[in-house]
Biopython code that builds the backbone (N, CA, C, O; Angstrom):
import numpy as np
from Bio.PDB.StructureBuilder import StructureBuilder

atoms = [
    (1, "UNK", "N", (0.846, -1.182, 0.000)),
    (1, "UNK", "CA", (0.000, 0.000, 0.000)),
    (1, "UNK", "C", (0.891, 1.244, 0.000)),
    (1, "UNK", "O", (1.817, 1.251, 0.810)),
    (2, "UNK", "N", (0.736, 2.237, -0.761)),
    (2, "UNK", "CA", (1.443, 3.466, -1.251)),
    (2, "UNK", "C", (1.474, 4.426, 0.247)),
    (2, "UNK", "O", (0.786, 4.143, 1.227)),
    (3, "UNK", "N", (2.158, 5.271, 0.193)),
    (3, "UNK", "CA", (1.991, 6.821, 0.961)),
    (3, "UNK", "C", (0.653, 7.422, 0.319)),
    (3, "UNK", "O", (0.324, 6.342, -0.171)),
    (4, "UNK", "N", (-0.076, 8.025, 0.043)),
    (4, "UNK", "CA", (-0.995, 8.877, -0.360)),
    (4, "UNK", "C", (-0.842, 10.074, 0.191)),
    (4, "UNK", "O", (-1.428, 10.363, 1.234)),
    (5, "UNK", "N", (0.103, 11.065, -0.550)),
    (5, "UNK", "CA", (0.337, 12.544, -0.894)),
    (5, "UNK", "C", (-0.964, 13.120, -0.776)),
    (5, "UNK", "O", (-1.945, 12.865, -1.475)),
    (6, "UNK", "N", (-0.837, 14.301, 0.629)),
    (6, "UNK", "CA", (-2.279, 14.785, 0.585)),
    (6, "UNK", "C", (-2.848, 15.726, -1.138)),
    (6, "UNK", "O", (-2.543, 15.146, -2.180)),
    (7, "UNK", "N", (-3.504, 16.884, -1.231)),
    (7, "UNK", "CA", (-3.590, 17.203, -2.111)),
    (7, "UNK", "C", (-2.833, 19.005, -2.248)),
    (7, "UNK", "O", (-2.692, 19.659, -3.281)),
    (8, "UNK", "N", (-2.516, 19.349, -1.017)),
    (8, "UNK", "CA", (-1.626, 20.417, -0.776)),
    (8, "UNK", "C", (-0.610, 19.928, 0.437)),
    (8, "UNK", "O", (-0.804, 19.421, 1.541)),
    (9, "UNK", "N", (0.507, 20.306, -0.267)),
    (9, "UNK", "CA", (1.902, 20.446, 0.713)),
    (9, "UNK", "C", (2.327, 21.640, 0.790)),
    (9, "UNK", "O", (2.695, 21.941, -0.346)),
    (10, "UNK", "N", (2.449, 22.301, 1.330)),
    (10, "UNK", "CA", (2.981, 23.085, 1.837)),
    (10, "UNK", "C", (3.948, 23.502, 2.732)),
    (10, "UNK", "O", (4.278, 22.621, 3.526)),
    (11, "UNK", "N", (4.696, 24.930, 2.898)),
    (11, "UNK", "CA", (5.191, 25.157, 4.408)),
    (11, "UNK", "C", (4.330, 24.956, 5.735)),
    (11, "UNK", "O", (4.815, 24.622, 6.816)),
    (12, "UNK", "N", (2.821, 25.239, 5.466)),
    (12, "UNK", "CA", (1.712, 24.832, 6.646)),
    (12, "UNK", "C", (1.713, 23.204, 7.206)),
    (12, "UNK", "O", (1.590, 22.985, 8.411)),
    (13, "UNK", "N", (1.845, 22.220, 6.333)),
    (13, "UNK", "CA", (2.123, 21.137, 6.684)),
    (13, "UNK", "C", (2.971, 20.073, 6.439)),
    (13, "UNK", "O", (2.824, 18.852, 6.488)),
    (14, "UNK", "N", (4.107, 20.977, 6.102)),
    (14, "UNK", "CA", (5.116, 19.718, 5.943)),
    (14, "UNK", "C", (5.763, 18.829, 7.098)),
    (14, "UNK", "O", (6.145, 17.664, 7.205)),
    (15, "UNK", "N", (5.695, 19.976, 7.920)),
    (15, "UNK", "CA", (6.686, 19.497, 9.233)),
    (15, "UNK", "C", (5.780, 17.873, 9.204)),
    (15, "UNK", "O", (6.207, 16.780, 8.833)),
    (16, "UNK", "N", (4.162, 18.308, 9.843)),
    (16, "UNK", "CA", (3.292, 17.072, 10.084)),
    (16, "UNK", "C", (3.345, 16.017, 8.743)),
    (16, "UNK", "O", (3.243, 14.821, 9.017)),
    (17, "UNK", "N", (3.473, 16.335, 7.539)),
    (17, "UNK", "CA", (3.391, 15.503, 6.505)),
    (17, "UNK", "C", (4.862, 14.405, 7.021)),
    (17, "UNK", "O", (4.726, 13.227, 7.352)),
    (18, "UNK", "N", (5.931, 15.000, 6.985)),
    (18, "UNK", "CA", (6.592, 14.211, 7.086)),
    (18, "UNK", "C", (6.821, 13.494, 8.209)),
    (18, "UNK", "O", (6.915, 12.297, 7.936)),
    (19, "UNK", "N", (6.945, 13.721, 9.305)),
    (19, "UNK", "CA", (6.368, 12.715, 10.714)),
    (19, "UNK", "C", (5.214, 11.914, 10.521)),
    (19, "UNK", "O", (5.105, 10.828, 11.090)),
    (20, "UNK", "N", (4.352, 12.361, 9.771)),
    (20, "UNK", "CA", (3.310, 11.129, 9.572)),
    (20, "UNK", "C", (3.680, 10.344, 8.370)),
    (20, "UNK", "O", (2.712, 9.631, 8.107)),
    (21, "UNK", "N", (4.644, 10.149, 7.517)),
    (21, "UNK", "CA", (5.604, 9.574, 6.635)),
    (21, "UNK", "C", (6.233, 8.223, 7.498)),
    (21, "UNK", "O", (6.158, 6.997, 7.416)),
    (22, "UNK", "N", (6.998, 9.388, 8.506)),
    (22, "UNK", "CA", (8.460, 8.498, 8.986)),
    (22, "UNK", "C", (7.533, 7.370, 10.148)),
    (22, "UNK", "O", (8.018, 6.269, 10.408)),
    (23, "UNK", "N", (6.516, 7.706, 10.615)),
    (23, "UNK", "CA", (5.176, 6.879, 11.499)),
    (23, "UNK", "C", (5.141, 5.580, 11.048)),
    (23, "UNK", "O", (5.250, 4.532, 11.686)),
    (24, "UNK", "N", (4.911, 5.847, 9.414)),
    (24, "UNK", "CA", (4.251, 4.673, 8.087)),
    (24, "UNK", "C", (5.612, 4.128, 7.568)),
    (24, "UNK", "O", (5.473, 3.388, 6.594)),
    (25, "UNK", "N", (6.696, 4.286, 7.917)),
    (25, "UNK", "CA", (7.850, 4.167, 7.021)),
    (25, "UNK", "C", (7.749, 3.202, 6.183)),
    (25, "UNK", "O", (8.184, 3.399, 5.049)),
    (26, "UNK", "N", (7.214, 2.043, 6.479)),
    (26, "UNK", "CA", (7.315, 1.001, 6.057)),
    (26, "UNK", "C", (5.963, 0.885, 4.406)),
    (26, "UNK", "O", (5.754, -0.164, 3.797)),
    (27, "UNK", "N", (5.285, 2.261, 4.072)),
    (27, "UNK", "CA", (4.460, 2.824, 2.838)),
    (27, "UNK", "C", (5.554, 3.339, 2.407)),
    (27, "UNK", "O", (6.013, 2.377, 1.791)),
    (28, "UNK", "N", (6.358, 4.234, 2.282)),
    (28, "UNK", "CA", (7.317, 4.709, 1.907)),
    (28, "UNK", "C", (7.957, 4.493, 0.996)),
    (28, "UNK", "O", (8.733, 5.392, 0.671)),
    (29, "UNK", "N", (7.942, 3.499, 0.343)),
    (29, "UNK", "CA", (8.746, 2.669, -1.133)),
    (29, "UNK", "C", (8.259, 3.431, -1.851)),
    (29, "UNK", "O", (8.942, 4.140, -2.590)),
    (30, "UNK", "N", (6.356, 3.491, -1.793)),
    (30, "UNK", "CA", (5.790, 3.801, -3.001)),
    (30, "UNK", "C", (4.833, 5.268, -2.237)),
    (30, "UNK", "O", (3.812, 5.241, -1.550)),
    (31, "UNK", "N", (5.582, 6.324, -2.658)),
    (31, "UNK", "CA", (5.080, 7.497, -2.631)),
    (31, "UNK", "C", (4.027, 7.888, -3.805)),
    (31, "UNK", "O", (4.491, 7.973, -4.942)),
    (32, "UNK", "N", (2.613, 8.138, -3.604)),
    (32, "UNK", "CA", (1.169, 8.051, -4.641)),
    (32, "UNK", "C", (1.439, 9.861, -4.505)),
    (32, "UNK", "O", (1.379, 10.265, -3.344)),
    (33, "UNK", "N", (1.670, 10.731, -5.378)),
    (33, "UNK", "CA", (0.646, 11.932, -5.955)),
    (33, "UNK", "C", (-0.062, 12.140, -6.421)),
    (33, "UNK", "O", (-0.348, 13.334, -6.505)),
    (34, "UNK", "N", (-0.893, 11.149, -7.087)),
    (34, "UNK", "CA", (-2.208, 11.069, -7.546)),
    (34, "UNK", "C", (-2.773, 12.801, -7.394)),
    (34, "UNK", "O", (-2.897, 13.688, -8.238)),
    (35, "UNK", "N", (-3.085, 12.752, -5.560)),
    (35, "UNK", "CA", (-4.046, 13.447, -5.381)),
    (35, "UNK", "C", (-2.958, 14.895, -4.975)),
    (35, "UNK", "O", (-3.291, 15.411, -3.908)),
    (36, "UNK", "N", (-2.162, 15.348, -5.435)),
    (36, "UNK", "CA", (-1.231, 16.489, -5.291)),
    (36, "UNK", "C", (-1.727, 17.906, -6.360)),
    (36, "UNK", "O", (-1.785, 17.853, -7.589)),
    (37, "UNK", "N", (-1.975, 18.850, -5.693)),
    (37, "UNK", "CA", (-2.529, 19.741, -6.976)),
    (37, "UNK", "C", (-1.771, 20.956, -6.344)),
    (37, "UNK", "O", (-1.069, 21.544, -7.167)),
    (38, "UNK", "N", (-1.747, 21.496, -5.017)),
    (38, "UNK", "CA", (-1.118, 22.641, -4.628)),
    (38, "UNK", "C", (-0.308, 21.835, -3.901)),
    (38, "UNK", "O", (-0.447, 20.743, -3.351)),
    (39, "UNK", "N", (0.996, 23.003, -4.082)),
    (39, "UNK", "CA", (1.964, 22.647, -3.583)),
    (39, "UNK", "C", (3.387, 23.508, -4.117)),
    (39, "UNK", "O", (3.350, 24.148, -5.168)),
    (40, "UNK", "N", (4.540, 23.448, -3.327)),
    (40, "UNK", "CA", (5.509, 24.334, -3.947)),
    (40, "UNK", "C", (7.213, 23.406, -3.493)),
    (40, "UNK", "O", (7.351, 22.185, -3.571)),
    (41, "UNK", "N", (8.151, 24.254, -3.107)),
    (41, "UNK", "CA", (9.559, 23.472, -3.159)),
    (41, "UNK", "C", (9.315, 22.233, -2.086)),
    (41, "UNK", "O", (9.714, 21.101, -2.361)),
    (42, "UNK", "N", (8.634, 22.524, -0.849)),
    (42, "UNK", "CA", (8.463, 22.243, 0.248)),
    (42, "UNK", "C", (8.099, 20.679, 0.039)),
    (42, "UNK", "O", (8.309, 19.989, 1.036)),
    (43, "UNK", "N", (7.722, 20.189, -0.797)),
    (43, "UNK", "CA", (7.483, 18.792, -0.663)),
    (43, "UNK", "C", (8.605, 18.180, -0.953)),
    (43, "UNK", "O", (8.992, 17.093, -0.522)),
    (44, "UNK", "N", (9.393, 19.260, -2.071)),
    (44, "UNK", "CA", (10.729, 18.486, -2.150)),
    (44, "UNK", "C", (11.559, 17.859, -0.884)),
    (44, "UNK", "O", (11.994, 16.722, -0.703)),
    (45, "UNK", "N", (11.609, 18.994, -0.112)),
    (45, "UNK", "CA", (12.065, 18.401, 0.872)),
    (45, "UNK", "C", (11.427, 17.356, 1.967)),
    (45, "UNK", "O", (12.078, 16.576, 2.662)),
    (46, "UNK", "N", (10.104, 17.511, 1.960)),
    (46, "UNK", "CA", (9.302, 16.034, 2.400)),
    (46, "UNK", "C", (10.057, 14.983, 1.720)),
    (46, "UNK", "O", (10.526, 14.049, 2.370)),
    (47, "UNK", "N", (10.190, 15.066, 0.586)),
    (47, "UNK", "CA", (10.350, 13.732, -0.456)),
    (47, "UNK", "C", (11.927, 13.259, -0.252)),
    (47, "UNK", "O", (12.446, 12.143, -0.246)),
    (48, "UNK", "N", (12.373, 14.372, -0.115)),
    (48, "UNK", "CA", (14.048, 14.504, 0.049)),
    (48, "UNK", "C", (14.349, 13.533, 1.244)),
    (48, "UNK", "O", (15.026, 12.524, 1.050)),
    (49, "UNK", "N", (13.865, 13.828, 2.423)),
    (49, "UNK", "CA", (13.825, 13.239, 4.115)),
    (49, "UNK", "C", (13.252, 12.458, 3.949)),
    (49, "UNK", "O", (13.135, 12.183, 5.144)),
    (50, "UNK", "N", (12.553, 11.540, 3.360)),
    (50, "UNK", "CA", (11.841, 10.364, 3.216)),
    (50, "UNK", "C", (12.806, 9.393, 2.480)),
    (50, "UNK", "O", (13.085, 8.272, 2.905)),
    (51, "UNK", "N", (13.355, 10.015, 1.173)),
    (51, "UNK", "CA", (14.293, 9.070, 0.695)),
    (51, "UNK", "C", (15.770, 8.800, 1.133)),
    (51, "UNK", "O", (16.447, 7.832, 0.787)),
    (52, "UNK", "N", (16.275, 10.160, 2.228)),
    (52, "UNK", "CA", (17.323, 9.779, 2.912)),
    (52, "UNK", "C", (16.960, 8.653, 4.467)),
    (52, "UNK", "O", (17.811, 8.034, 5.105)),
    (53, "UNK", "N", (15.748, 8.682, 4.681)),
    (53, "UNK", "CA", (15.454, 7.874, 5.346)),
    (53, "UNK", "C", (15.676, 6.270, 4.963)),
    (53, "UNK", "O", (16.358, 5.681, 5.803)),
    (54, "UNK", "N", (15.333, 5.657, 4.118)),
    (54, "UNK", "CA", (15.031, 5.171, 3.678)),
    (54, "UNK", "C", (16.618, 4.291, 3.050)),
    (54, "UNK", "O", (17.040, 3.154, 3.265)),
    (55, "UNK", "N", (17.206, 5.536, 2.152)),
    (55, "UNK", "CA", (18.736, 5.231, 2.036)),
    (55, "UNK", "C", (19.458, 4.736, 3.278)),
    (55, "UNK", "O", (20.539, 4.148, 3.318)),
    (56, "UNK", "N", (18.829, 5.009, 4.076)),
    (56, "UNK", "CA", (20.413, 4.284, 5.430)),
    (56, "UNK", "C", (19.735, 2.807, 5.375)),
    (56, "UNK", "O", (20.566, 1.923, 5.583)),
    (57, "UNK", "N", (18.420, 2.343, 5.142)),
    (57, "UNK", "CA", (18.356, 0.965, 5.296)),
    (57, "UNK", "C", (18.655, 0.247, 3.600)),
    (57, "UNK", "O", (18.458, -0.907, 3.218)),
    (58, "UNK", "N", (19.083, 1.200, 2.995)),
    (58, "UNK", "CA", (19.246, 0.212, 1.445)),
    (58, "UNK", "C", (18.149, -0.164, 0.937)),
    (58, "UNK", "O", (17.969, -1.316, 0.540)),
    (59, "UNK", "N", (17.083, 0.967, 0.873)),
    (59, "UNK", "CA", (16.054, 1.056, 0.310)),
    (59, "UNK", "C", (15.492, 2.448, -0.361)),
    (59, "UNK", "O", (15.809, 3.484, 0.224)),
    (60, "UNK", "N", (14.913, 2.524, -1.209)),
    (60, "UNK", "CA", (14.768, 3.712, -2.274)),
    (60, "UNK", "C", (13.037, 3.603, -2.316)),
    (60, "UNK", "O", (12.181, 2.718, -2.293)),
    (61, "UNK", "N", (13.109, 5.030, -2.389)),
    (61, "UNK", "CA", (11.527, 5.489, -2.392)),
    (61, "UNK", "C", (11.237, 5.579, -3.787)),
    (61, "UNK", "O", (12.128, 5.890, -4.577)),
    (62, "UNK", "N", (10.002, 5.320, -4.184)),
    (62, "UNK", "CA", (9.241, 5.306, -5.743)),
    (62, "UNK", "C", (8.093, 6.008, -5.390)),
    (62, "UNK", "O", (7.151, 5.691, -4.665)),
    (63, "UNK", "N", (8.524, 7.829, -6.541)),
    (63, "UNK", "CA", (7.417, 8.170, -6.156)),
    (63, "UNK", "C", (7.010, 7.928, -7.678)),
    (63, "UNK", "O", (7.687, 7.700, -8.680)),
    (64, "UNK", "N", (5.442, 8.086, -7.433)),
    (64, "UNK", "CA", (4.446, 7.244, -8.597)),
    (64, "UNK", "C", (3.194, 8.381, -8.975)),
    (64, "UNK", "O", (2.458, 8.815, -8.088)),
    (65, "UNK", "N", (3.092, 8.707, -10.111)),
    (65, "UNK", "CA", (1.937, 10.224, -10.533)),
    (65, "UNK", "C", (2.260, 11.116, -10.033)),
    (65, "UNK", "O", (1.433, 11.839, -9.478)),
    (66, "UNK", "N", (3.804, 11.452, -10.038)),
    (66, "UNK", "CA", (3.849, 12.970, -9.926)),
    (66, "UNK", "C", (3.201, 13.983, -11.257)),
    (66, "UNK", "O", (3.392, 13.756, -12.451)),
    (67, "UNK", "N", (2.514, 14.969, -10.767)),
    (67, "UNK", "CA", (2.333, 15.746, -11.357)),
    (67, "UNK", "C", (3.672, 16.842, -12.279)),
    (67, "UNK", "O", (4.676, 17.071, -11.604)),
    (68, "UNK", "N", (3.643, 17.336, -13.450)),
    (68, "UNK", "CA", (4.557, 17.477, -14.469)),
    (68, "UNK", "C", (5.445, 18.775, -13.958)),
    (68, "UNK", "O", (6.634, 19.051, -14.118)),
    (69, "UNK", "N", (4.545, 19.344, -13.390)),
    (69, "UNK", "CA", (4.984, 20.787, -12.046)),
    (69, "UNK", "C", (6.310, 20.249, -10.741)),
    (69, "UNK", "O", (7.134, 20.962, -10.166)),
    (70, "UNK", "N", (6.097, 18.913, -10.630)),
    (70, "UNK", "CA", (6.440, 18.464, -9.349)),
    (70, "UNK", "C", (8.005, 17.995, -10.150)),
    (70, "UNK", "O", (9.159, 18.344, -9.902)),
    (71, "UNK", "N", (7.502, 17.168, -11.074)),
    (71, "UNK", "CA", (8.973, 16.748, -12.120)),
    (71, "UNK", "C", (9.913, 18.064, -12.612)),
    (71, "UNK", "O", (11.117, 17.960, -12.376)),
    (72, "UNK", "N", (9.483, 19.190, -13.225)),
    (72, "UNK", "CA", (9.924, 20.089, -13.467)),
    (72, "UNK", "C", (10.316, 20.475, -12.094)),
    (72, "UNK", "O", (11.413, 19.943, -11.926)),
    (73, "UNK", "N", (9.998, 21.104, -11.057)),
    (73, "UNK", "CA", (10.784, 22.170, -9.861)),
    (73, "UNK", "C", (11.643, 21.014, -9.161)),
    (73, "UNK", "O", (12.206, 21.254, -8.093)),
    (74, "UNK", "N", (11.758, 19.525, -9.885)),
    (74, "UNK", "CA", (12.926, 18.425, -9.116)),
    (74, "UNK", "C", (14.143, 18.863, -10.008)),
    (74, "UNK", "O", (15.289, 18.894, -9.561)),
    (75, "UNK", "N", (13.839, 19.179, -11.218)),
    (75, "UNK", "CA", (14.952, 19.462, -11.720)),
    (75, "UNK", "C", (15.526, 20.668, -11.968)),
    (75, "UNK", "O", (16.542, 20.776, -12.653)),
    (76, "UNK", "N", (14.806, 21.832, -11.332)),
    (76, "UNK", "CA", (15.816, 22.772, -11.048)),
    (76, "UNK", "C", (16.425, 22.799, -9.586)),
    (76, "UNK", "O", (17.279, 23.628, -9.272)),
    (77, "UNK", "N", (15.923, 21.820, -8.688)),
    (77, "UNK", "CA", (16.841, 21.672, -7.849)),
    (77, "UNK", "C", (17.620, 21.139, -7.714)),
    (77, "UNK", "O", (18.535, 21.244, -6.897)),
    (78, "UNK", "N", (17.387, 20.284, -8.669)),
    (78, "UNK", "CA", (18.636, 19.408, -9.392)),
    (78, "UNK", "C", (18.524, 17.847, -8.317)),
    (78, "UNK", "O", (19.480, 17.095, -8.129)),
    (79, "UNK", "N", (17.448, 17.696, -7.867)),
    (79, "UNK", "CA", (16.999, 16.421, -7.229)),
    (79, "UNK", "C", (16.210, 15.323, -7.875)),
    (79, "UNK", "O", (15.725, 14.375, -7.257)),
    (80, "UNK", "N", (16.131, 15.496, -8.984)),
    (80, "UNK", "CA", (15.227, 14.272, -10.310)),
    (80, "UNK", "C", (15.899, 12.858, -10.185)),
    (80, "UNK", "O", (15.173, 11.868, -10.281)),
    (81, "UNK", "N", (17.081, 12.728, -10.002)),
    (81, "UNK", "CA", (17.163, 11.894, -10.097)),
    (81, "UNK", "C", (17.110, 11.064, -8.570)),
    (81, "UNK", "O", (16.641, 9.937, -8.411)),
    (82, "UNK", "N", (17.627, 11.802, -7.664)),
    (82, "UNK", "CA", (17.073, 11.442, -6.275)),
    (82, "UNK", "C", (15.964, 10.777, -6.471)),
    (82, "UNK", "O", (15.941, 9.605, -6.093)),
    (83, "UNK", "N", (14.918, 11.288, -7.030)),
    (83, "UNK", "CA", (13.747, 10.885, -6.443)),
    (83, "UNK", "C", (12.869, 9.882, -7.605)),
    (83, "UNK", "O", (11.674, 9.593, -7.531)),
    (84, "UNK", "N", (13.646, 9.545, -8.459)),
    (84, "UNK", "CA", (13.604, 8.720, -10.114)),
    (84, "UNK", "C", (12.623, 9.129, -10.964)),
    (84, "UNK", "O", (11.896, 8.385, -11.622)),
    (85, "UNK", "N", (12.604, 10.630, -10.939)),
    (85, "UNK", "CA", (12.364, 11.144, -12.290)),
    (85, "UNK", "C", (13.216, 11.355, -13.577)),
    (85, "UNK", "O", (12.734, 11.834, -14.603)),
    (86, "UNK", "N", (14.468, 10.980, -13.461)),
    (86, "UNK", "CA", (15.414, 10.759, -14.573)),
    (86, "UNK", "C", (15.968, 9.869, -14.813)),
    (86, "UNK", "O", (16.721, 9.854, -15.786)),
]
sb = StructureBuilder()
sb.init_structure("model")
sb.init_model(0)
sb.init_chain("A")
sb.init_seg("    ")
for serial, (resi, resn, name, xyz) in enumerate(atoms, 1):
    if name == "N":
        sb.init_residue(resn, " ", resi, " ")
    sb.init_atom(name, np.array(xyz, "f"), 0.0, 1.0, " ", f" {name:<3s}", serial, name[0])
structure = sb.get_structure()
């Protein structure tokens, strides 16, 4: 069963997004954006701390329906491939 990405991330709830991530760790492989419509850098770094999480046990996060907004601002941070959009 996936993470399910609320439908806004934000600075308002990232802190809680990602503690309720690291809670589920074990959803975490497969990160769902399906339902992602607002949102800005700030998830990057949700997504960022989830997959360095994840890296110390030799495991990699898959995120799955990112939206084309979310792929584009990974790669001007130059994190696409972090997160296997490239």
């Amino acid at each position: 069963m996936p993470f399910l990405l609320p439908s806004k991330v934000t600075q308002e709830n990232a802190v809680q997004l990602e503690k309720d991530g690291l809670l589920n760790e074990a959803t975490l492989s497969t990160v769902d954006c399906s339902a992602l419509i607002d949102f800005d850098s700030t998830v990057l770094t949700v997504l960022i701390a989830w997959q360095k999480k994840l890296l110390a046990k030799d495991q990699y996060i898959s995120v799955v329906n990112a939206p084309e907004k979310l792929k584009v601002l990974a790669g001007v941070y130059g994190v696409s491939a972090l997160l296997g959009f490239a």
